[in-house]
MDAnalysis code that builds the backbone (N, CA, C; Angstrom):
import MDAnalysis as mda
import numpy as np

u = mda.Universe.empty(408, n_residues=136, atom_resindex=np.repeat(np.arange(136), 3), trajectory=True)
u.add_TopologyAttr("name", ["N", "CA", "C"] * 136)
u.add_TopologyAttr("resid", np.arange(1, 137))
u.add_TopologyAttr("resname", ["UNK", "UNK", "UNK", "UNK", "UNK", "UNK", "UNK", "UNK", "UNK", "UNK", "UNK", "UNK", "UNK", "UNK", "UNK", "UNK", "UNK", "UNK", "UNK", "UNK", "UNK", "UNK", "UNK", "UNK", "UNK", "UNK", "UNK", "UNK", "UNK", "UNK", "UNK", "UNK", "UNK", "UNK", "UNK", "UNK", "UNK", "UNK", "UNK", "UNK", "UNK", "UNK", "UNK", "UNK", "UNK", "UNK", "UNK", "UNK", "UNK", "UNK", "UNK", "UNK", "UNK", "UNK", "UNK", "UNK", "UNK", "UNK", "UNK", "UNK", "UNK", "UNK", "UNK", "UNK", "UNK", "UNK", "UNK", "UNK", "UNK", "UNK", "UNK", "UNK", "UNK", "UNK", "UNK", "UNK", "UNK", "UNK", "UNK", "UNK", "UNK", "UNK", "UNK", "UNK", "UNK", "UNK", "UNK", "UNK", "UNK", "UNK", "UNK", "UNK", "UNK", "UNK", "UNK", "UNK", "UNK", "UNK", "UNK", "UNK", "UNK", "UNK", "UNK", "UNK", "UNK", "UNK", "UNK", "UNK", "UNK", "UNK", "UNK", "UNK", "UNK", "UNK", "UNK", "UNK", "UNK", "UNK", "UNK", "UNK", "UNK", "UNK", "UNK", "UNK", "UNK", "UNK", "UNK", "UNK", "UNK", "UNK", "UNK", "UNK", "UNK", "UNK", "UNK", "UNK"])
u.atoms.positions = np.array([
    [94.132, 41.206, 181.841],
    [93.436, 42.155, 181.002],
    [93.597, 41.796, 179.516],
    [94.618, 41.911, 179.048],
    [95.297, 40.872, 177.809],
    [94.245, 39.759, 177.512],
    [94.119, 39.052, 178.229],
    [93.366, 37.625, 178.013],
    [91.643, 37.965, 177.550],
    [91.545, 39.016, 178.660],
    [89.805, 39.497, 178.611],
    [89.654, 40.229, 177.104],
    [90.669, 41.303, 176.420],
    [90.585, 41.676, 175.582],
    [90.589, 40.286, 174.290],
    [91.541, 39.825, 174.317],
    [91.535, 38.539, 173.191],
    [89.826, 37.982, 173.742],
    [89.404, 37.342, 174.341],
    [88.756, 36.597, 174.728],
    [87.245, 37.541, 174.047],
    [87.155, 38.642, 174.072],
    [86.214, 39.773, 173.345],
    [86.319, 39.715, 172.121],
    [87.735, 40.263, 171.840],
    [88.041, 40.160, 170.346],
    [87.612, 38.735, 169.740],
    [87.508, 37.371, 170.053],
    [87.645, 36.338, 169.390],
    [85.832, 36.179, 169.152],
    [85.351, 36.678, 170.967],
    [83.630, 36.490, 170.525],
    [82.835, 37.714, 169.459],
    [83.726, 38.607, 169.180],
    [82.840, 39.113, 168.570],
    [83.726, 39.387, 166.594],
    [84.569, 38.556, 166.915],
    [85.284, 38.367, 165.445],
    [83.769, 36.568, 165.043],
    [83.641, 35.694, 165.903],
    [82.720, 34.735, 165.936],
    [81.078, 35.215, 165.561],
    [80.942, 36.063, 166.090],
    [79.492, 36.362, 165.980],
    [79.125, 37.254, 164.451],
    [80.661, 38.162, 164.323],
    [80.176, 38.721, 162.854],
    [80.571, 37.789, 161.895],
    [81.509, 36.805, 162.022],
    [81.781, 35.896, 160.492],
    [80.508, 35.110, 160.520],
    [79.535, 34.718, 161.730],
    [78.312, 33.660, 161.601],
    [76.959, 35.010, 160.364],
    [77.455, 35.764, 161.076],
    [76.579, 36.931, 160.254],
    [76.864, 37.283, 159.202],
    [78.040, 37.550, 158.795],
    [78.185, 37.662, 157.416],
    [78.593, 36.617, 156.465],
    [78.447, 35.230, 156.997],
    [78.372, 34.197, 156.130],
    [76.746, 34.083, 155.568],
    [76.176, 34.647, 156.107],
    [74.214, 34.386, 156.015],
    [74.311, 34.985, 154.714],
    [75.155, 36.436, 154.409],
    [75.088, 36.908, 153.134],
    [76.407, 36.439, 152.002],
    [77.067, 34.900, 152.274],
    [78.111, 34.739, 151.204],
    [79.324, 35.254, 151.420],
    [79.614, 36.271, 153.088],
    [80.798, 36.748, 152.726],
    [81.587, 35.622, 154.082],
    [83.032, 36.028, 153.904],
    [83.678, 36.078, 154.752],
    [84.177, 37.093, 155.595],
    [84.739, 37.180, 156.966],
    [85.027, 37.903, 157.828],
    [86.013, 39.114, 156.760],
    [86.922, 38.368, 156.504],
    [88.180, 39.123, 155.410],
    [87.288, 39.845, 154.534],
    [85.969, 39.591, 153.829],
    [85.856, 40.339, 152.815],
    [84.896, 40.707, 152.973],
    [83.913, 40.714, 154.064],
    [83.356, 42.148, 154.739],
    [83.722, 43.057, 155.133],
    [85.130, 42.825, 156.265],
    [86.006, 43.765, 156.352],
    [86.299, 44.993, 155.387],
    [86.976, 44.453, 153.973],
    [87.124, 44.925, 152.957],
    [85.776, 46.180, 152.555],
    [84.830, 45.020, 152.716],
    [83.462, 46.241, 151.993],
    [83.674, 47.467, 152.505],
    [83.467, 47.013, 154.231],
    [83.145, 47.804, 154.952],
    [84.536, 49.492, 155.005],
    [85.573, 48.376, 154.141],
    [87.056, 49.446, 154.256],
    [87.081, 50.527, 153.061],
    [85.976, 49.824, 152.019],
    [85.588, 50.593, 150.537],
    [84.573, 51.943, 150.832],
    [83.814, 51.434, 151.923],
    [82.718, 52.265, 152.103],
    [83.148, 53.911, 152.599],
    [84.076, 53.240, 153.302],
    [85.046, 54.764, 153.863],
    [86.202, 55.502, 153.139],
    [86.318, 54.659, 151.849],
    [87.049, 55.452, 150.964],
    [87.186, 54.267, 149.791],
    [86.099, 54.714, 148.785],
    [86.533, 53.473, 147.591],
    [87.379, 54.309, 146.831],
    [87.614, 53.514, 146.035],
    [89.106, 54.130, 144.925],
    [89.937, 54.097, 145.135],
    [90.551, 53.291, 146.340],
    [91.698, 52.988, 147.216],
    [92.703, 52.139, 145.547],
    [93.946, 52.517, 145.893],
    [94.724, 51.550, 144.945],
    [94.548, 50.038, 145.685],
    [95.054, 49.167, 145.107],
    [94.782, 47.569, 146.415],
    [96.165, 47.288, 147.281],
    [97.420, 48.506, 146.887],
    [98.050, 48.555, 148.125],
    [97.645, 49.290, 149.077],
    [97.457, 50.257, 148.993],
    [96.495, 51.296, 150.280],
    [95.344, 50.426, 151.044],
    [94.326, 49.502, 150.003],
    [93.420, 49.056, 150.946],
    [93.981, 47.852, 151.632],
    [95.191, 47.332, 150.824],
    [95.747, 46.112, 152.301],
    [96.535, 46.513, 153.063],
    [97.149, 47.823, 153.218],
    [97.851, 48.395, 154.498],
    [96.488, 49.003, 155.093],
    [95.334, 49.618, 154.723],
    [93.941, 49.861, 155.745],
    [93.727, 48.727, 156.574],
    [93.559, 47.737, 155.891],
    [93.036, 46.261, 156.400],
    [94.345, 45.257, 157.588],
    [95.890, 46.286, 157.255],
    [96.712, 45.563, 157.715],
    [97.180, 43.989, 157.154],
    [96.676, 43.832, 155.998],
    [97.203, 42.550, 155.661],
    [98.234, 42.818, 154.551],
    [98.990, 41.751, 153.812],
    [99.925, 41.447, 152.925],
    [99.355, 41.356, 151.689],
    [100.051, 42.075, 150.398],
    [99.467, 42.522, 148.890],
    [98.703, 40.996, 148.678],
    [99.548, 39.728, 149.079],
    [99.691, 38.549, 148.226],
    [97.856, 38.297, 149.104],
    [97.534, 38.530, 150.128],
    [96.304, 38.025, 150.393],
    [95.255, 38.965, 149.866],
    [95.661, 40.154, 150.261],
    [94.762, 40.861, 149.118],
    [94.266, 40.729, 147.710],
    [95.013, 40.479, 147.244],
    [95.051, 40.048, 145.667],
    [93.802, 38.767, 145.939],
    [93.878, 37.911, 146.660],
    [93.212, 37.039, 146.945],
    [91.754, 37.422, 147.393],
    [91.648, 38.424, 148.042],
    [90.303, 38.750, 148.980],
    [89.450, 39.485, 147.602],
    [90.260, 39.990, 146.668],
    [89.389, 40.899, 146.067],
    [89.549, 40.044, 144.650],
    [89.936, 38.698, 144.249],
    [89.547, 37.466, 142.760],
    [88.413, 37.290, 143.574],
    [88.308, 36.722, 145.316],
    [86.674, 36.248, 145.522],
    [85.908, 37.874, 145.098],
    [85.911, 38.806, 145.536],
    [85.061, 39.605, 145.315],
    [84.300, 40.010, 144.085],
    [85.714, 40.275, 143.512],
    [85.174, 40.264, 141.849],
    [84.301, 39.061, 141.583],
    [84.931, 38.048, 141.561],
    [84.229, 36.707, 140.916],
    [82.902, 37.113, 141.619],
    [82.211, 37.412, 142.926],
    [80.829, 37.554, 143.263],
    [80.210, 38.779, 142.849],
    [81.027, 39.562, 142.170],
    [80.096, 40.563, 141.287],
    [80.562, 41.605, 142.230],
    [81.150, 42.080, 143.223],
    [80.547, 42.832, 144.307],
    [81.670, 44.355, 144.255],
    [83.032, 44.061, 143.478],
    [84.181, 45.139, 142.820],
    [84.340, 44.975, 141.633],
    [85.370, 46.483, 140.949],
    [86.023, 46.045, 139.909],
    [86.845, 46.574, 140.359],
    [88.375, 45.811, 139.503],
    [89.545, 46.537, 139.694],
    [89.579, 47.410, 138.734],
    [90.157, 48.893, 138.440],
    [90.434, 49.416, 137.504],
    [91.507, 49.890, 136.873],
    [91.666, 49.814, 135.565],
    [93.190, 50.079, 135.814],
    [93.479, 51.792, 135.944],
    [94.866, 51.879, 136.599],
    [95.155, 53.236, 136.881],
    [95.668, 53.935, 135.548],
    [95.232, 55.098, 134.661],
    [96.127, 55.428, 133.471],
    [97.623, 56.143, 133.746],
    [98.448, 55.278, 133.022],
    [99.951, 55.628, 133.367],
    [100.579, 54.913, 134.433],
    [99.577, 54.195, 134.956],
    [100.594, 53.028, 135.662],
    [99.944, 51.472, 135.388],
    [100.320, 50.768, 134.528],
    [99.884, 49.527, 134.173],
    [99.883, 48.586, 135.674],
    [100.331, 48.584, 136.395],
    [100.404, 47.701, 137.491],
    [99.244, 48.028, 138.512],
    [99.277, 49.460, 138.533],
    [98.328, 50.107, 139.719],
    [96.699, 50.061, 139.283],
    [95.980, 49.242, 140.229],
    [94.624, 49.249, 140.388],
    [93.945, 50.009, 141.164],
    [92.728, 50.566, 140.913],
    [91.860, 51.298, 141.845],
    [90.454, 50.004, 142.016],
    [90.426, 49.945, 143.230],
    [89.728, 48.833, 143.692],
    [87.943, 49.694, 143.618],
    [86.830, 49.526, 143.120],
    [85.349, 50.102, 143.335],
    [84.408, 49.412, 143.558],
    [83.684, 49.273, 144.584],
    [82.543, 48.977, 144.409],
    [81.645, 48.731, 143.288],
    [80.650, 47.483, 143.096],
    [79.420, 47.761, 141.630],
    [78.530, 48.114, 142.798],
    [77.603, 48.254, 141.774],
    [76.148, 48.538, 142.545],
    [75.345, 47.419, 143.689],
    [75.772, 46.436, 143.014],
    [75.879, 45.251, 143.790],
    [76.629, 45.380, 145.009],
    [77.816, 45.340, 145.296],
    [78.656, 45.123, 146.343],
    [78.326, 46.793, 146.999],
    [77.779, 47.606, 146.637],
    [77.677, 49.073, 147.734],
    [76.162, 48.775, 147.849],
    [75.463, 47.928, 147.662],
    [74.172, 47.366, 148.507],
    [74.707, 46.336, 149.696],
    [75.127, 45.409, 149.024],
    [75.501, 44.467, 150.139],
    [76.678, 45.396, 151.478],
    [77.126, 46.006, 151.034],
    [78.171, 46.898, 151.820],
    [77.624, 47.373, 152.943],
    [76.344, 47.811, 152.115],
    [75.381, 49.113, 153.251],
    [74.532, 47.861, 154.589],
    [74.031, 46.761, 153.694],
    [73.802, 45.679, 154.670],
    [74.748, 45.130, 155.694],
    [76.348, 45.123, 155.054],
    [77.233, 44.416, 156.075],
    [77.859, 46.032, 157.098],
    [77.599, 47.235, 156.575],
    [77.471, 48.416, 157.560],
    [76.312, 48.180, 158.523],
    [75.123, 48.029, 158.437],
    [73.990, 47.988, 159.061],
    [74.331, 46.635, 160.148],
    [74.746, 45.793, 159.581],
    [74.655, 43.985, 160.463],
    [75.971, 44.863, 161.584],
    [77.237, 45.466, 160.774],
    [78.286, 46.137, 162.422],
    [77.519, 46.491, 163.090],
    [76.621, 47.450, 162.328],
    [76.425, 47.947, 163.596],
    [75.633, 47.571, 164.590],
    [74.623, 46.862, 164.479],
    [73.974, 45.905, 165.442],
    [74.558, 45.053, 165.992],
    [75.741, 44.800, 165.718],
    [76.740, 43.886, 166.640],
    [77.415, 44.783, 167.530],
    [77.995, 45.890, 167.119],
    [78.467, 47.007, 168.002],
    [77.259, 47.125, 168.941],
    [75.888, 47.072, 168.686],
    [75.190, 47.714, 169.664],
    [75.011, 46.409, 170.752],
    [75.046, 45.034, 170.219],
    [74.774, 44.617, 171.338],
    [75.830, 44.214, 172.045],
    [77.340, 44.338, 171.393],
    [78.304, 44.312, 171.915],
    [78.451, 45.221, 173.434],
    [77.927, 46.805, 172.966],
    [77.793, 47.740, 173.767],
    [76.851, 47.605, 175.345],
    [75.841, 46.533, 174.608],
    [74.525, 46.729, 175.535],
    [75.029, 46.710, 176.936],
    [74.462, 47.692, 178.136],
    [74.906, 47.902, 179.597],
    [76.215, 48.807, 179.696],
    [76.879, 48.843, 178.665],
    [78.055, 49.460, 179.062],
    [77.709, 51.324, 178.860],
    [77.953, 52.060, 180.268],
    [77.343, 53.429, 179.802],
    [78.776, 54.241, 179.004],
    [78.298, 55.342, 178.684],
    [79.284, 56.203, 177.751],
    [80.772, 56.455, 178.408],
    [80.339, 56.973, 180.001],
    [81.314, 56.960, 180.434],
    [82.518, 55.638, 180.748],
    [81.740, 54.222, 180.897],
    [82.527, 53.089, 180.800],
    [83.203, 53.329, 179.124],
    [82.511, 53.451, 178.758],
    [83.215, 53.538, 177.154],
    [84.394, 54.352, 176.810],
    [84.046, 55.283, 177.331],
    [84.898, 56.748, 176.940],
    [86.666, 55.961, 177.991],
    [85.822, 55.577, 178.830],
    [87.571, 55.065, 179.803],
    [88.250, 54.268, 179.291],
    [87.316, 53.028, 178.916],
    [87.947, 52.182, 177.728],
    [88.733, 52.248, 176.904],
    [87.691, 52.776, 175.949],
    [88.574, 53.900, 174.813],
    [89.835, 54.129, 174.954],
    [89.998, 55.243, 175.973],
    [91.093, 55.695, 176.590],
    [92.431, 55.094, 176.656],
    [91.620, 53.833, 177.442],
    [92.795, 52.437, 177.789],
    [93.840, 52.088, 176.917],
    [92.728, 51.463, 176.208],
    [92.945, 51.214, 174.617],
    [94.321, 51.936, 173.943],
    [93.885, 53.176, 174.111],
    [94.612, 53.826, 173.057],
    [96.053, 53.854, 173.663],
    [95.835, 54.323, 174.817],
    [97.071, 54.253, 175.666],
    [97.729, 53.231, 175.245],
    [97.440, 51.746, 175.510],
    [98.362, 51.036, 175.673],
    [98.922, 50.552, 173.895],
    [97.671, 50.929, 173.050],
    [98.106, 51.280, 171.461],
    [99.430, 52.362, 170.983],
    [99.743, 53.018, 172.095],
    [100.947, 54.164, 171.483],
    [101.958, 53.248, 172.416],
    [101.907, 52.984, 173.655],
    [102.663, 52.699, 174.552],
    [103.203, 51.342, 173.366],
    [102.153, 50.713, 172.944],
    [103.348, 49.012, 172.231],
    [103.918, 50.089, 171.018],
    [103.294, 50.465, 170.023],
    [104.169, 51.810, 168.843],
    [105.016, 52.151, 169.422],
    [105.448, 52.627, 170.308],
    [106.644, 53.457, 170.951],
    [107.814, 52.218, 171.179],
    [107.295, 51.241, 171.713],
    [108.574, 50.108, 171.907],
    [108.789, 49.240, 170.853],
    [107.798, 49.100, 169.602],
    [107.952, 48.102, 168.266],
    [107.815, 48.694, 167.465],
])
């Protein structure tokens, strides 16, 4: 089961980086958009514990971003270190495109599988998501 899940995860981590390279991004920093869209104004430690990665790559994901126009960092008043990461107008267009491209990958990811296969899934999932939390 392990294997079938990786083996999913890897084809459809493949199919969205071929897709969101068409628009300039990478997997990492679509991710990101897509992590702004659900709450911009994130400081850029909050959005690399969202994303699960380390400050030092973050820092990295969001020099490409800036440099493509697509954030700004801002600074926080009263804390010189602390940034609030935003969207430009630019990058919450492209955002809404790399929202739109998920979700057509979700759908054909989905295709045949009915609600109720889903909903069990789901389920699975989560289960065995508290079950590894509980032992690590």
């Amino acid at each position: 089961m392990i294997d079938a899940m990786a083996k999913v995860n890897r084809r459809l981590r493949t199919v969205f980086d071929a897709r969101v390279k068409e628009r300039g991004l990478t997997l990492a920093r679509a991710r990101t958009l897509l992590a702004l869209i659900e709450q911009e104004g994130l400081y850029q430690k909050e959005l690399a514990e969202a994303l699960e990665i380390e400050n030092a790559t973050m820092v990295r994901l969001l020099d490409g971003l800036e440099r493509q126009s697509f954030i700004e960092r801002q600074a926080v008043q009263g804390d010189r270190r602390a940034k609030r990461v935003v969207m430009t107008a630019e990058g919450k267009q492209l955002a809404a495109q790399v929202e739109k491209l998920a979700g057509d990958v979700r759908e054909d990811l989905l295709d045949g599988v009915s609600d109720e296969e889903l909903s069990i899934a789901l389920n699975v999932m989560r289960k065995m998501s508290s079950s590894m939390s509980k032992t690590h």
